[in-house]
VOFINU-608743 format. One record per residue (C-alpha): residue number from 1; residue in three letters; z, x, y. Coordinates in steps of 0.1 Angstrom, whole numbers, plus 5000, padded with zeros to 4 digits. Last residue first. Layout:
<rs>
R     n   res      Z      X      Y
R   NUM   ala      Z      X      Y
...
</rs>
This chain:
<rs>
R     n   res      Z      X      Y
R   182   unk   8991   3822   0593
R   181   unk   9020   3837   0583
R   180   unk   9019   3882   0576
R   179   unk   9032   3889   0544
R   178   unk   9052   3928   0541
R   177   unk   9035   3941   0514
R   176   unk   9034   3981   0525
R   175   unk   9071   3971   0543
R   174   unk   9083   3960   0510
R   173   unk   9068   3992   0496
R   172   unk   9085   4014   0520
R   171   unk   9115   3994   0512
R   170   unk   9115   4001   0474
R   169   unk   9105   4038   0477
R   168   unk   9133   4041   0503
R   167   unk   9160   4028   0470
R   166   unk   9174   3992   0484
R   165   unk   9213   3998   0477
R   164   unk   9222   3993   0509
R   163   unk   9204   3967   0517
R   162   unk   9225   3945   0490
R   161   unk   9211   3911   0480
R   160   unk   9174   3911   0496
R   159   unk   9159   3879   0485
R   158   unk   9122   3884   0480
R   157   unk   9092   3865   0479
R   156   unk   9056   3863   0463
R   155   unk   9032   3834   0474
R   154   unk   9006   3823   0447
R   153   unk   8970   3816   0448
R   152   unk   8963   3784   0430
R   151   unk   8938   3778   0395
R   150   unk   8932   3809   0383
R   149   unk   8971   3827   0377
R   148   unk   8984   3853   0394
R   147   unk   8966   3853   0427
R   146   unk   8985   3867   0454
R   145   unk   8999   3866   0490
R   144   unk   9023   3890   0495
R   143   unk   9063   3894   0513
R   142   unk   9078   3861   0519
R   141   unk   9112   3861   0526
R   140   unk   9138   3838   0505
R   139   unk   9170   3828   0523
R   138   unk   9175   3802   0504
R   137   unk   9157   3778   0529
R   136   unk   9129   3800   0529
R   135   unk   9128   3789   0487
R   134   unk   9126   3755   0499
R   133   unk   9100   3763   0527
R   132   unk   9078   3777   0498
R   131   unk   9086   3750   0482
R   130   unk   9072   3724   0502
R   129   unk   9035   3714   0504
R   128   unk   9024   3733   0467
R   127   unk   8998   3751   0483
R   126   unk   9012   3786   0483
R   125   unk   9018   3783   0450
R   124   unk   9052   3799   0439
R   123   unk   9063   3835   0434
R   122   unk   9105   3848   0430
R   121   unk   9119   3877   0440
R   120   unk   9156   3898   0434
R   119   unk   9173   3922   0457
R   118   unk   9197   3950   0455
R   117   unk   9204   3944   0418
R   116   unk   9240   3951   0406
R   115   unk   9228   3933   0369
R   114   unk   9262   3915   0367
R   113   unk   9277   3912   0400
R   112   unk   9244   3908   0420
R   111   unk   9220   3894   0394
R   110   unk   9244   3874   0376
R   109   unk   9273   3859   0392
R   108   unk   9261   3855   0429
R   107   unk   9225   3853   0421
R   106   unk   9230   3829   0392
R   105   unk   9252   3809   0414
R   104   unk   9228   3804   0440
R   103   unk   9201   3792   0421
R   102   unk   9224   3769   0403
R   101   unk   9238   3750   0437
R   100   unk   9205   3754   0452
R    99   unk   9186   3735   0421
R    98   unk   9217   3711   0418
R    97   unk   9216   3697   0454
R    96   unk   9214   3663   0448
R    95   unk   9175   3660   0460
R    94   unk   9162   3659   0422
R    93   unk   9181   3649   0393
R    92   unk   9161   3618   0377
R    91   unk   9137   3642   0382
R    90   unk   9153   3669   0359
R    89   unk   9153   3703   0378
R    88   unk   9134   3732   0375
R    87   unk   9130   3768   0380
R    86   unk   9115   3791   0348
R    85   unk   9114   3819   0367
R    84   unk   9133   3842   0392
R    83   unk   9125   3881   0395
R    82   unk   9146   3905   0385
R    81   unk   9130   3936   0402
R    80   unk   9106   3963   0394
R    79   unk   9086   3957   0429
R    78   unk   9057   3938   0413
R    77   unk   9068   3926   0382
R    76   unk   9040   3917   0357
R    75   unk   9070   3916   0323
R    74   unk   9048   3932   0294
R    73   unk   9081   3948   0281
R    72   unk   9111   3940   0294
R    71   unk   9126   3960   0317
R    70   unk   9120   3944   0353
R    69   unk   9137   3916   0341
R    68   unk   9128   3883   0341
R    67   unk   9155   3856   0357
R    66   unk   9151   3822   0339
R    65   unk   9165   3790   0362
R    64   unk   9178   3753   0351
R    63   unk   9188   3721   0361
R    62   unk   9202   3690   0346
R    61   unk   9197   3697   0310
R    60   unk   9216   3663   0289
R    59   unk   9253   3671   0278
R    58   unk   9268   3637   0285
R    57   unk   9293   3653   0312
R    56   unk   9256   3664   0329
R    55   unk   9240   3695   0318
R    54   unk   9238   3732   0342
R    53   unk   9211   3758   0337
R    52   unk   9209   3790   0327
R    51   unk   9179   3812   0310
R    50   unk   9185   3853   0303
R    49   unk   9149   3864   0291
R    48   unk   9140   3878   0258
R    47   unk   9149   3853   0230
R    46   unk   9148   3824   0257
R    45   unk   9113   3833   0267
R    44   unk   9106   3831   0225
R    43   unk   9117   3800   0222
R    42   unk   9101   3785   0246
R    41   unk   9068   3801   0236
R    40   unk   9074   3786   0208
R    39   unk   9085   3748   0214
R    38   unk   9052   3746   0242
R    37   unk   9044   3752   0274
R    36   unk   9025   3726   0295
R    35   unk   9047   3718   0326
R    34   unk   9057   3755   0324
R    33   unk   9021   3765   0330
R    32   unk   9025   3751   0371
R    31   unk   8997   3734   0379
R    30   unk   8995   3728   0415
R    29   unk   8971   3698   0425
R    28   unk   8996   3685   0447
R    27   unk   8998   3655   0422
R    26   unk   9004   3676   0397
R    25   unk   9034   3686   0412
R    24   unk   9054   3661   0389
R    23   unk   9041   3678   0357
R    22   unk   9066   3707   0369
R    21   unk   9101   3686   0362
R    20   unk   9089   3666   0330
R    19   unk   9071   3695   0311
R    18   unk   9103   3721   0325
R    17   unk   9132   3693   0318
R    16   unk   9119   3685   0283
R    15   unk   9113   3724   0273
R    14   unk   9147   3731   0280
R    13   unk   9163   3707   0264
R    12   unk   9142   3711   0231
R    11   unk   9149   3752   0233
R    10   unk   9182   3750   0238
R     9   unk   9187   3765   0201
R     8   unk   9172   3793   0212
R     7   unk   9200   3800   0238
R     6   unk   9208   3788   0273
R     5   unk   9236   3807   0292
R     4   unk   9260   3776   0309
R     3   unk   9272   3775   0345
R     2   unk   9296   3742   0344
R     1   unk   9289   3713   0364
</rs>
């Protein structure tokens, strides 16, 4: 499957595979506002925030993945990073290796070649019972514990991409957050 850069007229597709990919965790009592979101607010995430995602030969969403940027306006970004969004997979998808395959390529291609970003995060409930160990899996660090929306506390974590070019205001605040497991 071929990297593709979603636009507003993906915003049917990409709606379908965020309502039916995210109202699956309901059943870990996680309630993830993308499973609920609807045509306009779509819409207007894919006006200001770079969206991929991958479609089968027959052109249907397969998998997809937002990256906020620490620019725009009204973004809540912690540590002034891209930050990964908008995550999900069609069901009929799941387990074949299409969320790692995209999330790694849009770090490769876009956030370290494009966007030359020393490091990029992500959040997820804390309670959902495995992707926080998915996202460790990518090589994802958890750094704070945080509520950012009402009904689950949420884990922030960061991939560091290029040390080098970490800023010593960036890693004394990494340090400052650094999350301590049970």
């Amino acid at each position: 499957m071929k990297l593709e850069k979603l636009e507003v007229s993906d915003s049917t597709d990409l709606l379908n595979v965020l309502h039916d990919a995210h109202k699956s965790n309901e059943k870990y009592r996680v309630h993830f506002k993308t499973a609920y979101v609807d045509k306009k607010i779509v819409e207007k995430h894919l006006q200001a925030m770079p969206t991929f995602a991958y479609r089968n030969k027959e052109g249907k969403l397969v998998s997809t993945i937002s990256v906020d940027l620490p620019w725009i306006k009204d973004m809540k970004n912690l540590f002034l990073l891209p930050h990964i969004n908008w995550f999900a997979t069609d069901p009929e998808y799941k387990n074949l290796g299409y969320g790692k395959k995209i999330m790694n390529e849009v770090i490769k291609k876009y956030i370290c070649c494009e966007l030359k970003a020393p490091a990029v995060t992500l959040d997820t409930a804390i309670n959902h019972p495995w992707l926080k160990y998915y996202y460790s899996s990518l090589g994802f660090l958890p750094i704070k514990r945080m509520r950012i929306v009402e009904d689950h506390e949420s884990i922030y974590m960061i991939k560091i991409l290029n040390k080098a070019l970490l800023s010593p205001a960036l890693v004394d605040i990494i340090k400052k957050y650094k999350y301590r497991s049970e």
